[in-house]
Wavefront OBJ file of the C-alpha trace (Angstrom):
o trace
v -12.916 -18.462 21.272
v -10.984 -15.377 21.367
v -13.279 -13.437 23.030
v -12.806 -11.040 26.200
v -15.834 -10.970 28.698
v -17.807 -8.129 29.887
v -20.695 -6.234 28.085
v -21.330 -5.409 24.494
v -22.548 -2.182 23.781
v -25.649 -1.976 21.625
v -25.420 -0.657 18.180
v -26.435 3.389 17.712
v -30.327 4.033 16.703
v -29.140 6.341 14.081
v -27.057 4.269 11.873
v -26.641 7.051 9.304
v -23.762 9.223 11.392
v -21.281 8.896 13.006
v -22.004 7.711 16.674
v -21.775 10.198 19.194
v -22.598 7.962 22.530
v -20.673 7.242 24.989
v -19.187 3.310 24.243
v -19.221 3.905 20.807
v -15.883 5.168 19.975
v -13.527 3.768 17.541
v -11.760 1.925 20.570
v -15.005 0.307 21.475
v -15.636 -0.719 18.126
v -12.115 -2.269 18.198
v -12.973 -3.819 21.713
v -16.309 -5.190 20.205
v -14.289 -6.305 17.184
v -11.568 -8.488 19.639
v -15.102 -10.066 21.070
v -15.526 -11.924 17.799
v -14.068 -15.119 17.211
v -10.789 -15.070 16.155
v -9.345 -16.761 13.217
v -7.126 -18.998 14.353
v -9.918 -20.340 16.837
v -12.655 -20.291 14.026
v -10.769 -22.262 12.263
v -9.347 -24.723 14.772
v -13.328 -25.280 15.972
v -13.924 -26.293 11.627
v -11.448 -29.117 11.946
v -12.414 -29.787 15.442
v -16.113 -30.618 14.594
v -15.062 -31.979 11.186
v -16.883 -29.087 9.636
v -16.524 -29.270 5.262
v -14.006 -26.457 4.251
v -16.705 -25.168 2.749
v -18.741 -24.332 5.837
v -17.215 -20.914 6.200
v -17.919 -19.378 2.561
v -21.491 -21.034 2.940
v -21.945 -19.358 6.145
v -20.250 -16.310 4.819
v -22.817 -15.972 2.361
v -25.809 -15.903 5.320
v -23.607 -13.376 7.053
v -23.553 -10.938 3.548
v -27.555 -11.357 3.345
v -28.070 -10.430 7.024
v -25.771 -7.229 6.907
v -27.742 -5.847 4.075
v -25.596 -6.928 1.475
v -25.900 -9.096 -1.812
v -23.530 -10.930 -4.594
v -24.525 -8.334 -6.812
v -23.679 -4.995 -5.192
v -19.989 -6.629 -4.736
v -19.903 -7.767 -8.567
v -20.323 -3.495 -8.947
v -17.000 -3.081 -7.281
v -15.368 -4.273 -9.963
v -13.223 -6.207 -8.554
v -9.241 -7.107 -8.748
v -8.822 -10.448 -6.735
v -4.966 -11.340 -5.767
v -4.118 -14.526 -4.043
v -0.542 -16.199 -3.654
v 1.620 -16.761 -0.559
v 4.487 -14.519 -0.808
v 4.122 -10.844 -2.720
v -0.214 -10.871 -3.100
v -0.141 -7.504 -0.735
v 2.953 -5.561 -2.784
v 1.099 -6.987 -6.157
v -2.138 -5.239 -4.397
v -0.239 -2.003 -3.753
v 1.358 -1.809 -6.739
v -2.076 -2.596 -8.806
v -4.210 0.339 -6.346
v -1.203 2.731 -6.756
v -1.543 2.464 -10.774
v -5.532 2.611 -11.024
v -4.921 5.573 -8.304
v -2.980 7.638 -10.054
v -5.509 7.185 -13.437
v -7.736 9.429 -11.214
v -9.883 6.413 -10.223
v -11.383 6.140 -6.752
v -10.004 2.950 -5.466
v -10.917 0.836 -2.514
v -8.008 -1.560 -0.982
v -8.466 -4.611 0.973
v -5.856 -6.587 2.768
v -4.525 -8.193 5.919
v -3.511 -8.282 8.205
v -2.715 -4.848 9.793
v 0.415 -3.374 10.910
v -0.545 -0.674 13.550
v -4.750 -0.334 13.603
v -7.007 -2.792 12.204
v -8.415 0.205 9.589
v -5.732 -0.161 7.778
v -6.887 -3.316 5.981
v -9.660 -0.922 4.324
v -8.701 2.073 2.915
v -9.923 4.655 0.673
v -7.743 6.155 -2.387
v -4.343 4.854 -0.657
v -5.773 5.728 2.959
v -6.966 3.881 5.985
v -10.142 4.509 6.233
v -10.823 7.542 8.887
v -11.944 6.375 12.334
v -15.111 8.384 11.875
v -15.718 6.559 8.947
v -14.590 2.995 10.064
v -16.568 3.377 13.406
v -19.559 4.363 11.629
v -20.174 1.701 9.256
v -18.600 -0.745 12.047
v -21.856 -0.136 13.524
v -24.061 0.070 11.196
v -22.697 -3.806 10.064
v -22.411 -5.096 13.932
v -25.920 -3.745 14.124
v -27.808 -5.297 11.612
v -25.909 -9.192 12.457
v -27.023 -8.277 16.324
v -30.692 -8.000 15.113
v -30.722 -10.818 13.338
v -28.445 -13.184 15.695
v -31.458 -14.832 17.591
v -33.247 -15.916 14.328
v -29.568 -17.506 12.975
v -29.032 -19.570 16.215
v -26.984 -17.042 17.574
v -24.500 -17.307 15.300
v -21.985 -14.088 14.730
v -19.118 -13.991 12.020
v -15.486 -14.676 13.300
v -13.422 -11.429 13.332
v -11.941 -11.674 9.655
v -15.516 -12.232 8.316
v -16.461 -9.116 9.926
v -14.428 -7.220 8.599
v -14.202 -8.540 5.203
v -18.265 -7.625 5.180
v -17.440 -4.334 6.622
v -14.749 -3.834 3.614
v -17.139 -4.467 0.921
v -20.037 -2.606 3.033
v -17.714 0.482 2.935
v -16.765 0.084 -0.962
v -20.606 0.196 -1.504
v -21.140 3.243 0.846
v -17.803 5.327 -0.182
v -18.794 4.750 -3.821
v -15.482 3.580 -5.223
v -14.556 3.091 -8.920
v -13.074 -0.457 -8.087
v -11.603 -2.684 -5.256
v -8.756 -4.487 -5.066
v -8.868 -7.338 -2.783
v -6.086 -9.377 -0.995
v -7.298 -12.984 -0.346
v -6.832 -13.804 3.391
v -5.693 -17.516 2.996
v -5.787 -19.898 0.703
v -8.556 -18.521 -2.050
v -11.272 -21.418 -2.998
v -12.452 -20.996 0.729
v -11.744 -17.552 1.419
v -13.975 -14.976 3.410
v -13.000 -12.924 0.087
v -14.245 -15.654 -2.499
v -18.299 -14.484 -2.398
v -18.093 -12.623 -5.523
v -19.472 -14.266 -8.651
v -17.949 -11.831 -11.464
v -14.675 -9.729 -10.448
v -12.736 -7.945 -13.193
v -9.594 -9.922 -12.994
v -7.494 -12.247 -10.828
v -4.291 -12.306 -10.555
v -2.057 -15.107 -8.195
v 1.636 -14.036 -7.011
v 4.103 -16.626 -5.721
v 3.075 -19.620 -4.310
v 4.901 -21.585 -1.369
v 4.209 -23.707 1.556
v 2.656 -22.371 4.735
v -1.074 -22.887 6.667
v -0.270 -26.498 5.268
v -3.198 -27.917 8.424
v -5.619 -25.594 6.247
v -4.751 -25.800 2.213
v -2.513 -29.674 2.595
v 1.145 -30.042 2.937
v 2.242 -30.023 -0.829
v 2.447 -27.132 -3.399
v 0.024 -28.620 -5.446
v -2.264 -28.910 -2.884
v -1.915 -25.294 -1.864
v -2.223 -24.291 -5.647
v -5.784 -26.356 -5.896
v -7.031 -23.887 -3.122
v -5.370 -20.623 -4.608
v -6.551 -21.289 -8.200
v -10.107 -21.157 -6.304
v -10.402 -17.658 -6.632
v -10.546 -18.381 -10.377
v -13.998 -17.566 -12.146
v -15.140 -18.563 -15.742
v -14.544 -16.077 -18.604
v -12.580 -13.824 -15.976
v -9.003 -13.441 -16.880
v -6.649 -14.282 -14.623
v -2.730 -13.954 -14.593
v 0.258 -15.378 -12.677
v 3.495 -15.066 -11.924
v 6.181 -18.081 -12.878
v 5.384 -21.057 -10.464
v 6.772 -24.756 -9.809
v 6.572 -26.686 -12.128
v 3.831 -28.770 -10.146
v 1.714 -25.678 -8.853
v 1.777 -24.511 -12.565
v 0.270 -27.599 -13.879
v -2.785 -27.139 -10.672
v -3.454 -23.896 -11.500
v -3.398 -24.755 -15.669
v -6.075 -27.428 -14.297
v -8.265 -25.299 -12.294
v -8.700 -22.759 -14.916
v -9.144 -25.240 -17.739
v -12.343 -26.556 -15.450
v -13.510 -23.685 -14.212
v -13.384 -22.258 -18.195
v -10.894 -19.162 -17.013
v -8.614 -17.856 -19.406
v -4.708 -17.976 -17.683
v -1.686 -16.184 -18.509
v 1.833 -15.893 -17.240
v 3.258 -12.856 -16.729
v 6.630 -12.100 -18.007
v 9.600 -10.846 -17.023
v 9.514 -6.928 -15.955
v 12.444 -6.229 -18.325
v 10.428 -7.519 -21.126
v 8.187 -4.282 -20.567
v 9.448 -1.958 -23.314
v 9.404 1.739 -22.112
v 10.687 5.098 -23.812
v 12.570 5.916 -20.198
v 14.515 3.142 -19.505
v 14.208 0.343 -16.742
v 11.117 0.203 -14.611
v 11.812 1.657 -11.350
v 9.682 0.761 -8.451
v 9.007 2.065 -4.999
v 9.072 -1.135 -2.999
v 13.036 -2.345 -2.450
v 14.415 -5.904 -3.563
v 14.273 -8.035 -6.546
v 11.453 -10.549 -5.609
v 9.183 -7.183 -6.102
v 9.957 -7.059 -9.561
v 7.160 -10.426 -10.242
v 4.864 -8.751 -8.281
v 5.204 -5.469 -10.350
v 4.647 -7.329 -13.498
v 1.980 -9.447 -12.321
v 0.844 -5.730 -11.471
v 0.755 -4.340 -14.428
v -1.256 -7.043 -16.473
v -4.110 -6.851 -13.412
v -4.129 -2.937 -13.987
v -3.914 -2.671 -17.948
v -6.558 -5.709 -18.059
v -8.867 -3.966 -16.038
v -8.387 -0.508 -17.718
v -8.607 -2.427 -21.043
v -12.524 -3.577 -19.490
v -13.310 -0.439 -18.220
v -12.455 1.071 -21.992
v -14.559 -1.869 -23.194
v -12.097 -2.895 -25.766
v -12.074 -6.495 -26.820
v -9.522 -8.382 -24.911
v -6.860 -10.039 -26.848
v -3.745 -11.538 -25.198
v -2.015 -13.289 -28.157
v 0.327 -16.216 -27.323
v 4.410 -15.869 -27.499
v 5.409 -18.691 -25.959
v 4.513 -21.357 -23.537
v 5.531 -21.761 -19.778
v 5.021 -25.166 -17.528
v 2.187 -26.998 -19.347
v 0.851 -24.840 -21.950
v -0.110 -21.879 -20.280
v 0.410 -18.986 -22.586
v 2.779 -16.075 -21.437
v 0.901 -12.633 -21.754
v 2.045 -10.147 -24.224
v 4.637 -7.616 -22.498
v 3.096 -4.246 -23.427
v 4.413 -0.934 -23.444
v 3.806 0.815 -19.687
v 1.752 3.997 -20.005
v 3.590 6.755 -18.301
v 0.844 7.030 -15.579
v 1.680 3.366 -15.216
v 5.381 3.628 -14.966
v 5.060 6.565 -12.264
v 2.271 4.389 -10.100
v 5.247 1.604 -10.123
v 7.747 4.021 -8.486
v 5.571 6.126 -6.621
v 3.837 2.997 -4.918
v 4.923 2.684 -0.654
v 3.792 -0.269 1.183
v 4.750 0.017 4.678
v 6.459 -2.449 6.875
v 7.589 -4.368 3.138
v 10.971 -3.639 2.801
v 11.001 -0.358 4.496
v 14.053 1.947 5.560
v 13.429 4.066 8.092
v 15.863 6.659 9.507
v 15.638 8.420 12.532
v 18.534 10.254 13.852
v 21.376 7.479 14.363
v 19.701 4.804 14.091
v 18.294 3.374 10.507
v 15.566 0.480 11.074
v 15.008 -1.965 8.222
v 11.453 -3.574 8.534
v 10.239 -6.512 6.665
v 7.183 -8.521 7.811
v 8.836 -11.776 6.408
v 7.445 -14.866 8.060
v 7.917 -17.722 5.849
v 11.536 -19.375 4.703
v 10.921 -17.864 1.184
v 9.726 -14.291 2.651
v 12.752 -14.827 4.925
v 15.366 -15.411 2.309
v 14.369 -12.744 0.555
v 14.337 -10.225 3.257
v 17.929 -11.558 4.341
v 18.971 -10.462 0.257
v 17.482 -6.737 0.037
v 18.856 -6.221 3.965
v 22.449 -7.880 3.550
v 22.144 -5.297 0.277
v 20.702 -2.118 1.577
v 22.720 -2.482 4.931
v 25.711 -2.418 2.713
v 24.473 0.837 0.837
v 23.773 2.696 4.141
v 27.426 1.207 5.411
v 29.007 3.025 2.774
v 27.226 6.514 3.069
v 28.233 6.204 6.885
v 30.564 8.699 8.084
v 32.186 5.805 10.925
v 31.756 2.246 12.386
v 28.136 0.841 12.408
v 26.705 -2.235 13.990
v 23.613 -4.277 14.053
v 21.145 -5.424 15.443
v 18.238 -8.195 14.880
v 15.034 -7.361 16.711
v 12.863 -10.658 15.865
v 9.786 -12.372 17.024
v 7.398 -15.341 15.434
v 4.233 -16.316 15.915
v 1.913 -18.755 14.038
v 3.276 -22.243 15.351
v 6.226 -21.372 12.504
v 9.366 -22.386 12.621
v 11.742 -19.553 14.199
v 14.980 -21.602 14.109
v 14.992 -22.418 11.076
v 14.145 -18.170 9.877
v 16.779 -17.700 12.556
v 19.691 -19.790 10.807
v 19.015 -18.051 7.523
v 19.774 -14.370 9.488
v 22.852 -15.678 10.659
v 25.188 -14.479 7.779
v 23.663 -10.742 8.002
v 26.869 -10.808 11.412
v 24.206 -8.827 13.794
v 26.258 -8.094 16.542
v 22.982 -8.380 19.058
v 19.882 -10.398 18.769
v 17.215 -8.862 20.307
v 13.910 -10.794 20.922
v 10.132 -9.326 22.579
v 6.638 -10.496 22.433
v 4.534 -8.425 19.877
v 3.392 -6.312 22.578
v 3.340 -2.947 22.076
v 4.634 -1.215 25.054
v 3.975 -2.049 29.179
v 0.459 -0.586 29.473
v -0.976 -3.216 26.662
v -4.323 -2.882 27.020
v -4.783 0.218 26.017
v -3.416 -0.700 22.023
v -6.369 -2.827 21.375
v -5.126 -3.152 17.674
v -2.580 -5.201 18.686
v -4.249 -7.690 21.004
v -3.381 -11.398 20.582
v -6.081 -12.967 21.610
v -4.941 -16.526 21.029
v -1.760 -16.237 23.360
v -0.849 -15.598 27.088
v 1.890 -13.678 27.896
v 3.357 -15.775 29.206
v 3.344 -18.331 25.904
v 4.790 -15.386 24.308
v 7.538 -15.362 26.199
v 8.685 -18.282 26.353
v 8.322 -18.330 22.524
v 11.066 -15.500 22.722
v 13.385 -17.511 25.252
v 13.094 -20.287 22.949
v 14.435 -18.112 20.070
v 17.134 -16.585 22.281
v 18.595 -20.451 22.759
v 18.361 -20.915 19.405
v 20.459 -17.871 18.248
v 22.601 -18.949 20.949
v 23.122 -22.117 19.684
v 23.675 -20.917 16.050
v 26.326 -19.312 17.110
v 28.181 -22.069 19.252
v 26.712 -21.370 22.161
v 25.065 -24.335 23.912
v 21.889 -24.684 26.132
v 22.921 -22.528 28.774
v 26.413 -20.772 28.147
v 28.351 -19.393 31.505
v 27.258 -15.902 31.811
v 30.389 -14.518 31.498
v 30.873 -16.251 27.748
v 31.720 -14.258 24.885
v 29.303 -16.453 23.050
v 29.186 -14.240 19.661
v 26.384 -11.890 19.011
v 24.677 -10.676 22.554
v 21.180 -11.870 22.493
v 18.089 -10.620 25.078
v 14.954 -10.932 25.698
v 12.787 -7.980 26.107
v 8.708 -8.041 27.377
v 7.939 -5.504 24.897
v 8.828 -4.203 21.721
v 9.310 -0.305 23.211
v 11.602 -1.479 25.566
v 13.379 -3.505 22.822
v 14.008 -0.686 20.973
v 15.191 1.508 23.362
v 17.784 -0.545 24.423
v 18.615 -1.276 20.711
v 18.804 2.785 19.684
v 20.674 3.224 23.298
v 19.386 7.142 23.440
v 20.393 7.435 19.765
v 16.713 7.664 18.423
v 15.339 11.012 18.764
v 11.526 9.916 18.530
v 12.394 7.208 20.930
v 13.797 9.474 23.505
v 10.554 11.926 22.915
v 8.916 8.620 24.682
v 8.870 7.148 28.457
v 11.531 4.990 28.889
v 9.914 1.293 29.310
v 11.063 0.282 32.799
v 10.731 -3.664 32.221
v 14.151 -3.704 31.141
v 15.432 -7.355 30.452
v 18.370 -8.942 32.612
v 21.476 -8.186 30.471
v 23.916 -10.988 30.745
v 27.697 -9.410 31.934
v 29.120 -10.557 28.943
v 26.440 -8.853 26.936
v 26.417 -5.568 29.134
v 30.413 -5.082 28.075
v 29.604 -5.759 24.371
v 26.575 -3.256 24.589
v 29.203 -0.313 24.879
v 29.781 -0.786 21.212
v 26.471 0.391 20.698
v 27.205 3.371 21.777
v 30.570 4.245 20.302
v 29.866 3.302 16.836
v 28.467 6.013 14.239
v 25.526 4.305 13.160
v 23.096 1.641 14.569
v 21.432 -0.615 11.985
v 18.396 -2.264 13.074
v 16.439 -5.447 11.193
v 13.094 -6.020 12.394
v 11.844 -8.949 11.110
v 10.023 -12.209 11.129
v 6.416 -11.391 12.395
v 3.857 -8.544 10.548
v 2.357 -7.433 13.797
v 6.295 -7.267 15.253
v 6.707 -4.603 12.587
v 3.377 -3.028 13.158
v 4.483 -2.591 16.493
v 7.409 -0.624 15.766
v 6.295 1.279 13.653
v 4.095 3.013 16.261
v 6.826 3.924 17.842
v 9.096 4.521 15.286
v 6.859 6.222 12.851
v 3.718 8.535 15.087
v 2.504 9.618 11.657
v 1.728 5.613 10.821
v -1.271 6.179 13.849
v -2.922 9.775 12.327
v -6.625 10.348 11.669
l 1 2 3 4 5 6 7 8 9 10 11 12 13 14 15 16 17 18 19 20 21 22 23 24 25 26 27 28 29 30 31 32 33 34 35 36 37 38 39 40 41 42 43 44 45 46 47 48 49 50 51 52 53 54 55 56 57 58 59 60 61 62 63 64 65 66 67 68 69 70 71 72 73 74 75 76 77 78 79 80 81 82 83 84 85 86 87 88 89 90 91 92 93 94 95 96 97 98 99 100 101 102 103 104 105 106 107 108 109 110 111 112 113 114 115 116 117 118 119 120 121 122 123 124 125 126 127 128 129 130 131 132 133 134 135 136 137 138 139 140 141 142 143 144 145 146 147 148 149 150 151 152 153 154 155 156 157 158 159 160 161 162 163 164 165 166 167 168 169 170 171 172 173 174 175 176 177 178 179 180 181 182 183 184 185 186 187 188 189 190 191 192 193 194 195 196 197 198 199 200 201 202 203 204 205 206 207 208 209 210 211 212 213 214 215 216 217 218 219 220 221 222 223 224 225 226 227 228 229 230 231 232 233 234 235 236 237 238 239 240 241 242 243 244 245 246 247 248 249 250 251 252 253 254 255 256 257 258 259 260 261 262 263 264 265 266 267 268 269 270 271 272 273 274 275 276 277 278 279 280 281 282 283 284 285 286 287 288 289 290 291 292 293 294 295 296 297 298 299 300 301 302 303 304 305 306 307 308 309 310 311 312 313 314 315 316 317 318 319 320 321 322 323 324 325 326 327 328 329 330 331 332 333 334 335 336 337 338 339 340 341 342 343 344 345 346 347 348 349 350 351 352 353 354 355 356 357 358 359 360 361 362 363 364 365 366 367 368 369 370 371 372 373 374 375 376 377 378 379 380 381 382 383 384 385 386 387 388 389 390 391 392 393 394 395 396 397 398 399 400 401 402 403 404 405 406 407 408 409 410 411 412 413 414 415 416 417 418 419 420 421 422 423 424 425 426 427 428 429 430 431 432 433 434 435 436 437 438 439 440 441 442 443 444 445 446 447 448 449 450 451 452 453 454 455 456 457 458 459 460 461 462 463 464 465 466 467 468 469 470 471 472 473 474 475 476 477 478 479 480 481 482 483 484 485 486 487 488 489 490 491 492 493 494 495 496 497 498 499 500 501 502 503 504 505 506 507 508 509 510 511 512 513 514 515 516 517 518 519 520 521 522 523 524 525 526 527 528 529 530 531 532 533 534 535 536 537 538 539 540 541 542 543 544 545 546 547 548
């Protein structure tokens, strides 16, 4: 269990405001929320006691009756339901930011969260407020406490929760539609209740939770195609050639009409090529897939007969959907659309951050091709010498060496490696709690990948510490002291903060290189390989990421 001991407050009486008494604050909803079970351990207990995958969507379905909830009020939401491993959340910003700017009230669910855990429910683009999110947090916790005695004591694990507080919220806030990011996998999703969404729509597919959804792609593809529902349309993006032919199965039984989306150039427009807000090619799928989810579910909201006529065929005979021309509103939600911690350039004084949350080899290789390329653009505007610097961290039993190896040809000139801690004084960021890990596991997780860099580079185990052994690499115990020692004073809104005094031991070799930092023009920093890594830079980087 990731739980923390120590006493839960009771929900409010008066679940129609916002609470006012003491211990019920948005930070003791967020400590209430950390009680929960965590995901990692819920699922680790379903293999554990040999549970059927299907225990959690069963039990998922008690959870929505006891919170007040049924099928039905979610089928109103009219619902956009994305799956896919790699692009579902820029597909889901890219789809909100369209409807959005047709004057629709949207709701937006995803995960996980970069800086506070409202962020994975918003409201018309926003997190929801912390008013808001504590309010209905209670009103949900509430009715599962009453009812938790007659139910064996059972409570939902902490991605449950808050997928019933998401919909409970779209119900309550009134919203035109939602568009929902699956957590993982999609046939036994927390987000799979629904019986009747609008359309679905699955981005790239790739390997990764294989001790969940199996350890091939067309395993993986049998649980994404799950979110599939009859007579709902559903689109994808090109896919292997074996996770094609799964997903052309799974609709052909579940009586779902499937189309491929094509290529964004094939989009004829009176204005010339798409542009889009989110940076790097692999976006430009995810746009597409995009704007057949949004111009579907305008066409149903219009009631117009659906008709997606045939061109051509792609993998086994699944049709490729007709490439219509954008609507202006359309092309401007495409460009206008921001999805933070995706591909996201950052300046701030002399120092210019690039943050990607890539965590997988594909995520990875794609983040290494918009950096190496948007690194080169800022190198050029630069008005003298600029170096770099990797600020990395992994989590999820993943493989960091291998991520690692693919950052080599980027030439950082330091490695810099933290736990995705926030700053010293932890516990008071409960949004950024891992639950799952000591410390001190985290740590050595980050030793581990120093070795590795070291090694990459020619290194060895344990190189003298005089060695010029390539790129300097340290370890840091949190990411604020990371980045201090990465901007070296040249970050105004770093130097606005404390200076973290856990500073790391910096090898002599690496203390003489770390003088470059200072007399260069510019300092280029990639953070990368971990969501919650970017999350917690941001906080510092970015104050205005933590308003309301």
């Amino acid at each position: 269990m990731g739980a923390r001991g120590g006493h839960v407050p009771s929900p409010p009486v008066d679940n129609q405001r916002a609470p006012q008494l003491p211990g019920m604050e948005y930070q003791d909803a967020i400590w209430t929320l950390n009680t929960l079970q965590s995901n990692t351990s819920f699922r680790e207990q379903l293999q554990r006691e040999g549970r059927n995958p299907q225990f959690g969507l069963v039990a998922m379905r008690s959870f929505l009756e006891r919170a007040g909830l049924v099928v039905e009020d979610l089928d109103n939401l009219n619902i956009i339901h994305v799956t896919g491993r790699k692009g579902k959340g820029s597909t889901c910003a890219f789809t909100e930011q369209i409807l959005r700017s047709y004057g629709f009230r949207t709701g937006f669910f995803s995960s996980p969260h970069l800086v506070e855990e409202r962020e994975r429910i918003r409201i018309n683009g926003q997190p929801i407020e912390k008013e808001l999110f504590t309010k209905y947090f209670w009103q949900i916790y509430g009715r599962l406490g009453e009812t938790k005695e007659a139910h064996s004591g059972s409570m939902p694990s902490c991605f449950q929760f808050l997928t019933l507080l998401g919909f409970h919220i779209f119900v309550q806030e009134k919203v035109d539609l939602a568009v929902v990011e699956v957590g993982i996998g999609g046939a036994y999703d927390s987000t799979n209740i629904f019986k009747k969404p609008w359309v679905c729509g699955v981005a790239s597919l790739g390997i990764d939770h294989t001790q969940i959804l199996g350890d091939t792609i067309e395993k993986i593809a049998w649980h994404k195609g799950g979110i599939f529902k009859p007579e709902v349309p559903a689109f994808t993006v090109k896919q292997p050639k074996g996770s094609m032919a799964v997903l052309k199965q799974r609709a052909t039984e579940i009586e779902c009409p499937l189309w491929v989306c094509p290529e964004l150039e094939d989009y004829q427009t009176d204005c010339g090529p798409l542009q889009l807000g989110l940076a790097g090619q692999h976006q430009r799928s995810n746009a597409s897939l995009a704007l057949q989810l949004s111009h579907t579910w305008l066409q149903r909201r219009r009631l117009q007969n659906q008709n997606f006529p045939s061109t051509t065929l792609e993998g086994p005979g699944v049709p490729l959907a007709t490439p219509f021309t954008p609507s202006p509103i359309m092309t401007k939600g495409l460009a206008d659309t921001v999805w933070a911690g995706r591909t996201q350039t950052l300046k701030n004084g002399e120092v210019t951050y690039f943050l990607d949350g890539a965590h997988t080899m594909r995520s990875m290789q794609a983040c290494v091709s918009w950096f190496q390329e948007a690194a080169v653009r800022c190198e050029r505007n630069a008005s003298g010498p600029v170096a770099r610097v990797l600020l990395f961290n992994v989590t999820g039993g993943r493989d960091p060496a291998a991520m690692l190896k693919l950052l080599v040809p980027c030439q950082f000139d330091f490695a810099v490696f933290c736990p995705n801690i926030t700053e010293a004084n932890a516990s008071c960021h409960l949004d950024q709690q891992d639950l799952d890990s000591s410390v001190e596991d985290m740590m050595s997780v980050c030793q581990d990948n120093e070795r590795s860099w070291q090694r990459l580079h020619g290194a060895g185990e344990s190189p003298p510490p005089d060695q010029d052994t390539g790129p300097g690499a340290l370890v840091f115990p949190c990411i604020l002291s990371a980045l201090q020692w990465a901007a070296q004073g040249r970050d105004p809104i770093l130097l606005s903060r404390d200076a973290d005094k856990r500073e790391a031991p910096v090898k002599p070799s690496v203390a003489a290189k770390a003088a470059l930092l200072r007399e260069v023009r510019e300092i280029h920093v990639l953070v990368t390989g971990s969501l919650h890594l970017v999350g917690g830079a941001l906080k510092h980087l970015d104050p205005s990421s933590c308003s309301k």
